[in-house]
C-alpha positions as CSV (number, residue, x, y, z in Angstrom):
1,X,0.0,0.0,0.0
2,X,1.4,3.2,-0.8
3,X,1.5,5.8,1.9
4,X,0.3,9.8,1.1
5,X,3.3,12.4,1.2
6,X,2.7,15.9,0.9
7,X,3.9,18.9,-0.7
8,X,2.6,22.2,-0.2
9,X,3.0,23.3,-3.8
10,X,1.2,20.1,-5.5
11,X,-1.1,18.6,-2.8
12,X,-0.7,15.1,-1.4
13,X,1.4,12.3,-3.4
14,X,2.2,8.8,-3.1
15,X,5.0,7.2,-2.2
16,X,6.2,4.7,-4.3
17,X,7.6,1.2,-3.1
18,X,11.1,1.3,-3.2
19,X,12.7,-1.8,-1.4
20,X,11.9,-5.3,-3.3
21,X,12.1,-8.4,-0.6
22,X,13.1,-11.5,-2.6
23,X,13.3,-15.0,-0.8
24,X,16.4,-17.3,-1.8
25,X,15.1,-20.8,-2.8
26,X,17.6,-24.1,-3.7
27,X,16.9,-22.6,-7.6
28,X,17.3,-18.6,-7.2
29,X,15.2,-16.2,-6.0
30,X,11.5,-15.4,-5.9
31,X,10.1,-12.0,-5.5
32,X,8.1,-11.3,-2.7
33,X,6.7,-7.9,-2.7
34,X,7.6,-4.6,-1.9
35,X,7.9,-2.0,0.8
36,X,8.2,1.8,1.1
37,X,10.7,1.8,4.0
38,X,13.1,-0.8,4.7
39,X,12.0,-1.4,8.3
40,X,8.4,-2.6,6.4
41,X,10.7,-4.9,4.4
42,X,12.2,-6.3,7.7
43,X,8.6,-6.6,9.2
44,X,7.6,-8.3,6.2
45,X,10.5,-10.5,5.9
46,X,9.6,-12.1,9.5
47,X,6.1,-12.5,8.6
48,X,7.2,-14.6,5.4
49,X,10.0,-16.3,7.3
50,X,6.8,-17.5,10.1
51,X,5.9,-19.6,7.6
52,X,9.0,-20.0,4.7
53,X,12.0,-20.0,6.8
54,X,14.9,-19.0,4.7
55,X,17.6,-16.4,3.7
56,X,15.8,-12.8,2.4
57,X,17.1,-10.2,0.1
58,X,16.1,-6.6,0.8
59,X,17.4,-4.5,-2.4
60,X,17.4,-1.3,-2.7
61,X,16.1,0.7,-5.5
62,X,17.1,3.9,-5.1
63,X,20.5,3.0,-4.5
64,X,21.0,-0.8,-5.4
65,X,22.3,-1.9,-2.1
66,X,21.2,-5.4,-1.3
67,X,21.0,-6.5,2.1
68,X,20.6,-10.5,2.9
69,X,18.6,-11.2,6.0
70,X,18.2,-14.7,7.8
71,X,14.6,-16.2,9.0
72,X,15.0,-14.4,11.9
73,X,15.6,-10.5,10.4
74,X,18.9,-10.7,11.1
75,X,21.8,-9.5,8.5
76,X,24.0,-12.1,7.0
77,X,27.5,-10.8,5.9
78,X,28.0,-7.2,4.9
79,X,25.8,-4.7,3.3
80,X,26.3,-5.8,-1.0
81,X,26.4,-3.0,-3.4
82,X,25.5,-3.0,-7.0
């Protein structure tokens, strides 16, 4: 769901999703959704890893900085660019 920002010149806007949560399966990855903030991602990550426990990818869009997350929201390994 996208959330309402404002700007006092053009009236509300919304906010576009930004950070794509991708799930890492024995074959690649699977796309998941996407979030506005990154702590949604994170949120949602735990929710998918209650019932699908694996590794998560968090990527940035605005940036590209990918950010690998175990079942339990935690980071694996350092934040990836690119």
């Amino acid at each position: 769901m996208q959330e309402p920002q404002h700007d006092r010149n053009r009236g509300p806007e919304l906010k576009s999703p930004s950070f794509d949560i991708f799930q890492v399966e024995a074959g690649g990855v699977v796309w998941r959704g996407a979030t506005t903030t990154f702590e949604d991602a994170k949120k949602r990550i735990q929710e998918l890893a209650s019932a699908a426990p694996s590794d998560y990818i968090i990527w940035d869009r605005n940036t590209g900085d990918k950010h690998t997350l175990d079942s339990s929201g935690r980071k694996k390994g350092g934040e990836q660019n690119g």
